[in-house]
N, C-alpha and C positions, 0 to 999 in steps of 0.2 A: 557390530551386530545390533539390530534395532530390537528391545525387549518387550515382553506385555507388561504393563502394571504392576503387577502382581511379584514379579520378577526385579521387575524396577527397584521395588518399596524396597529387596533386602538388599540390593547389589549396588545400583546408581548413588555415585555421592560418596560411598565406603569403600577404602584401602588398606591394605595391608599395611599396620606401621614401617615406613624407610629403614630404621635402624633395627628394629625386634622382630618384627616377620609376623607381629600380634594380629590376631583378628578382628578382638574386639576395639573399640574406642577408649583410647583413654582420656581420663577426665584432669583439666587443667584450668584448676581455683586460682588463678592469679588474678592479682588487683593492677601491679603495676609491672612496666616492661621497660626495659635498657635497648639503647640507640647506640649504635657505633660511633654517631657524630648528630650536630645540632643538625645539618641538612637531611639525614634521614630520619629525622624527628617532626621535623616539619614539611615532607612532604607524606607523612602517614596523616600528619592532623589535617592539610589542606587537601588530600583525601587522593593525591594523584599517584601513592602508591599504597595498594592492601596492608591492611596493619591493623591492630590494635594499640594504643596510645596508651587506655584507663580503663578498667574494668565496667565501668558502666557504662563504657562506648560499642560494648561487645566481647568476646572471648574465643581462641581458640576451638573449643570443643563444640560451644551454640554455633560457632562460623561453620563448622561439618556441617551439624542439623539444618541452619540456616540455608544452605547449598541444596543439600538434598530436597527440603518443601519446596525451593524454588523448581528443582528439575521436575520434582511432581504435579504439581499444580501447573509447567510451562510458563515461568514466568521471568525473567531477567535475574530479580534480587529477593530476597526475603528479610525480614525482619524478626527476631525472637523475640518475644517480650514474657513480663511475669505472670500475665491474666489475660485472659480471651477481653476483659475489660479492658483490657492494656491496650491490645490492639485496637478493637473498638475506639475507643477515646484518640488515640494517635491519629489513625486510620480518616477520622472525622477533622480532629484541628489539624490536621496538613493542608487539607483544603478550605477549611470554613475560616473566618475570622470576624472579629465584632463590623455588624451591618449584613454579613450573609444568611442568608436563608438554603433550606436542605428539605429535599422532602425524602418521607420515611415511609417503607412499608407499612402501613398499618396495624397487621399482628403481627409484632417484632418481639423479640426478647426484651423481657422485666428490665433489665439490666441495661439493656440500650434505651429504653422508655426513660427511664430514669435518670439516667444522663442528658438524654433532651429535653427534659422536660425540669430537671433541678438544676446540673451544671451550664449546660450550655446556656441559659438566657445570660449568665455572670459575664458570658465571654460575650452577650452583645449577639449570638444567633439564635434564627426563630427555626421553627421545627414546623415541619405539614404532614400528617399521618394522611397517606392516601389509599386507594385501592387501587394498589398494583398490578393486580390481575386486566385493568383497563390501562392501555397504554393512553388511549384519549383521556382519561381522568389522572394521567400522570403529567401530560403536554397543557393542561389544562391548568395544571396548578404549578406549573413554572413560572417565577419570575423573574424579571433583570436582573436579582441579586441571588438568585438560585447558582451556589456551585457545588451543586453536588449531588446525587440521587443514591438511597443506601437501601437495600432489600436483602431480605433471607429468604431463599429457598431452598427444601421446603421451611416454611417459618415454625416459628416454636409458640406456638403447641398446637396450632391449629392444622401445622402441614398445608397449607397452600401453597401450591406451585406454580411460579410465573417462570413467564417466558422471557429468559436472559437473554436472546438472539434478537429478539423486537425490544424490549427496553434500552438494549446497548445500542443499536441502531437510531432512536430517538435520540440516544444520549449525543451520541455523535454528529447526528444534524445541528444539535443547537448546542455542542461542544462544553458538555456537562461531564466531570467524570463518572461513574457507575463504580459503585463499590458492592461487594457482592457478602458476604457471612455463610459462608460453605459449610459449617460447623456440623451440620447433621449429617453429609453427605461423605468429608473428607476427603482428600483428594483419589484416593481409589474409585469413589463412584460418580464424581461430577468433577470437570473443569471448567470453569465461567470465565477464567481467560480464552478455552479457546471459543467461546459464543461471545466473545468480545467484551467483556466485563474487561474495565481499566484496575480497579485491585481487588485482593481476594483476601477474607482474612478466617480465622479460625479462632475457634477457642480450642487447643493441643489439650486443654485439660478434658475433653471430653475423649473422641475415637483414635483420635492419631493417637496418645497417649495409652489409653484406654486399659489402663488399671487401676484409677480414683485415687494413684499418689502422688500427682503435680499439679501443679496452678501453672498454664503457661499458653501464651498466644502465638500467635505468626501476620503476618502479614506480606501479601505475594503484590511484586508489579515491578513498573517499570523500575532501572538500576539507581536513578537519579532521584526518582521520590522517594524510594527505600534512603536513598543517603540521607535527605533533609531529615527524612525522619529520623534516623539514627543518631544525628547532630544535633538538632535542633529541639524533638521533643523527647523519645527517649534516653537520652543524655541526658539533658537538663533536666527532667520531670525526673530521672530514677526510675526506669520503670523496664529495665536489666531483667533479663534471663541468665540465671545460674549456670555453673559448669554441671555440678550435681543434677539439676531436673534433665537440663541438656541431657546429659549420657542416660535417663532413664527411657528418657521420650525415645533415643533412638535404637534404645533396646525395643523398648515397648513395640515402635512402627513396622520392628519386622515382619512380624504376625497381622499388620494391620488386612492384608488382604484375606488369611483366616477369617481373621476375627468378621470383619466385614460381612462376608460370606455368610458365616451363620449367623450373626444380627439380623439379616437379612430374612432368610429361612429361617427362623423362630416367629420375626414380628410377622412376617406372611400370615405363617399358621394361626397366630396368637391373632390378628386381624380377623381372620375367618373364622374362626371360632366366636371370636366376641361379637360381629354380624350376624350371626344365627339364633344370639341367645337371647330369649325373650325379655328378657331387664333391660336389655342396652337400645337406647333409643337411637343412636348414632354411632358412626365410627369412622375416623378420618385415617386414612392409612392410602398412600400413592398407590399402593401393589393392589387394592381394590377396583375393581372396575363401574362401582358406585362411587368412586372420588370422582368429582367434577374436573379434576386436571390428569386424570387418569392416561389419558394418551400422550398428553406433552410430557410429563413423568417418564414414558414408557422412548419417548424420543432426545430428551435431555438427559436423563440419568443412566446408570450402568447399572443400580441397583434400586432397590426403595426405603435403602435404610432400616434403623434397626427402632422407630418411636413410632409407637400407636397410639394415638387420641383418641376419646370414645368419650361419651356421656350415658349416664345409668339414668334409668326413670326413678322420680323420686326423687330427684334436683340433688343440693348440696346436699344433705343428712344423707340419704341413700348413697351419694358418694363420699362420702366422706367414712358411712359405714363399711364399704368396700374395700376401702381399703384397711384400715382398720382388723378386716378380717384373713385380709391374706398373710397367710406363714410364711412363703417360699420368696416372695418380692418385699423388698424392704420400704421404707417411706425413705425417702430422699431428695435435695434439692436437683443433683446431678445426673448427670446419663453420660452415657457408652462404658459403662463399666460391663468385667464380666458379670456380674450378678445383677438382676432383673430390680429395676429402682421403679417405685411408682411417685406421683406427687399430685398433688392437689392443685393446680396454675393460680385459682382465685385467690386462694390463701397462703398460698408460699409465693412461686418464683415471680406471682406478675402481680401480687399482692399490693405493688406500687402505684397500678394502675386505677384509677376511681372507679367504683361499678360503672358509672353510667356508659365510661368508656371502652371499658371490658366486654361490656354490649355489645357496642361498635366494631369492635376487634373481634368478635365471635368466641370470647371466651366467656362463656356462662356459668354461674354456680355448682354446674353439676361435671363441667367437664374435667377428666382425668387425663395424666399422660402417664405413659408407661413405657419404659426407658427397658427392652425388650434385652434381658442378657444370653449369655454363651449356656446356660443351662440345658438340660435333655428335655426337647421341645413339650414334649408329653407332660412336664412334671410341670413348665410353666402352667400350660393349658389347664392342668387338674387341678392349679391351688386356683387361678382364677374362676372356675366351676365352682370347685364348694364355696366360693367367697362369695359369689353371687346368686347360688343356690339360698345360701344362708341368709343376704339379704330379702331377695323375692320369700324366705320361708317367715321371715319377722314384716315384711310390710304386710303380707295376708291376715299374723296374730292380731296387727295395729288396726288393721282395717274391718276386721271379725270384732273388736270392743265397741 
């Protein structure tokens, strides 16, 4: 029986335990494992039969989880790792090595910024922030040592949304791979394997997880690169997914289609609410039909996600007061938790970025993101009103002295 999505997330990939009849997964912490004989020890390690060898080559329990993000996402293999960073960084030296060159989304995540712009020059690779929204200013900045092209959509924190089906197309003419950072979307609401994206990676610690109690990444593609990588950098780098986060995340993912759904339906309303209101000078939200990528949005995604970006009048102080004043959203580095996280981008998560480049990226002083939770839509909507009522009510005192 062919399932929806939805259906998938709690069924595909989980079995009844063979011996107990259990529903749930059990969790199995083991470091190391016994071989009948030297020959089946050694065709686990040269990889030509499934196995676990060492605990930081993989585990039992991550292998469920592991199995399952690959049937979601449509991908051959998956990889678990400790950190949406983990992946990241993996996901990049598989393909890149000292003398190559990578071009990168532009507004990309803090965290990826900084990896290419601190660690990677050590390993010998240069980095090109482009505008990806132009496939000609992607073909543009290719060159003979280019392997690899890396983007998020929609990106973080600005939500720009490019076209995965014409960049993977590019990629494939001049035989680049395409790595894609699905992280806002999850596999419920977008697949960039199937618009031809070569891998897909995640940070779990954010929606797939999505209760703010594990650090843990993925990485989707073909069966062969998942193994180098398994061998070659998460092995020897240490950079292991637990049995412990394992069985939360796949607690966690069954709901992920709930959860989704009303992320979804909150950041809408919380979107259109904050478009109306006279402090907010902007507002970046896909579900908008003032986004500029509004329609491609409405043809690559299943949903729009649960992050609203918005800038206040009144630049940083005014943002910065805003939040400050909300009760009901907490300050936070994180998102896709159930509870509503806002943050600051300039001075927290992309804080790594030089202003002048933050420009460039279209992260401005004033902009906010707001990490939209499972709460009762009305009561986000009301604490951002008085926070903002409150603001517009002390810029009129300042501007009356």
């Amino acid at each position: 029986m062919e399932w929806k999505q939805g259906t998938k997330i709690i069924h595909e990939g989980l079995y009844p335990d063979a011996e107990t009849g259990m529903v749930t997964q059990s969790i199995t912490p083991a470091v190391a494992y016994a071989f009948p004989d030297s020959e089946a020890a050694e065709a686990v390690v040269s990889g030509e039969k499934e196995g676990v060898c060492y605990g930081r080559y993989g585990n039992p329990t991550v292998r469920t989880l592991e199995k399952k993000i690959a049937l979601l996402e449509g991908g051959e293999d998956c990889l678990g790792l400790a950190s949406g960073m983990a992946a990241i960084s993996t996901a990049l030296l598989t393909f890149l090595q000292n003398g190559d060159h990578v071009i990168v989304t532009k507004d990309v995540y803090g965290g990826t910024y900084s990896f290419m712009e601190s660690l990677a020059p050590r390993f010998g690779i240069e980095a090109s922030f482009v505008d990806c929204t132009s496939v000609q200013q992607i073909h543009d900045a290719i060159r003979p040592n280019t392997k690899a092209i890396y983007i998020e959509t929609p990106s973080n924190p600005c939500l720009t949304i490019l076209d995965i089906e014409e960049i993977a197309t590019l990629c494939k003419s001049v035989e680049i791979p395409l790595i894609v950072d699905n992280t806002f979307m999850s596999p419920y609401l977008q697949n960039p394997l199937e618009y031809g994206a070569d891998i897909v990676l995640h940070s779990a610690t954010k929606y797939i997880n999505g209760h703010g109690d594990v650090l843990a990444g993925f990485v989707v593609g073909d069966k062969n690169i998942i193994q180098t990588m398994r061998k070659k950098f998460m092995g020897n780098l240490g950079q292991n997914l637990n049995a412990w986060d394992a069985y939360l995340i796949i607690r966690g993912l069954k709901t992920l289609g709930l959860r989704m759904d009303k992320h979804c339906s909150n950041a809408q309303q919380a979107a259109e609410f904050l478009e109306s209101h006279p402090m907010i000078q902007n507002v970046f939200y896909p579900g908008l039909a003032s986004h500029a990528q509004h329609h491609l949005a409405k043809k690559q995604m299943k949903g729009m996600g649960g992050i609203v970006s918005f800038e206040v009048k009144g630049g940083v102080e005014a943002g910065k007061a805003l939040i400050n004043n909300l009760e009901l959203a907490m300050i936070s580095f994180s998102l896709g938790d159930p509870e509503t996280l806002v943050q600051h981008p300039a001075s927290m998560t992309h804080a790594a970025i030089p202003p002048e480049e933050r420009v460039k990226f279209g992260i401005t002083d004033g902009l906010i993101r707001l990490s939209v939770g499972l709460e009762d839509s009305t009561d986000i909507i009301k604490d951002l009103k008085l926070a903002l009522d409150k603001v517009e009510a002390d810029l009129q005192v300042e501007n009356l002295k």
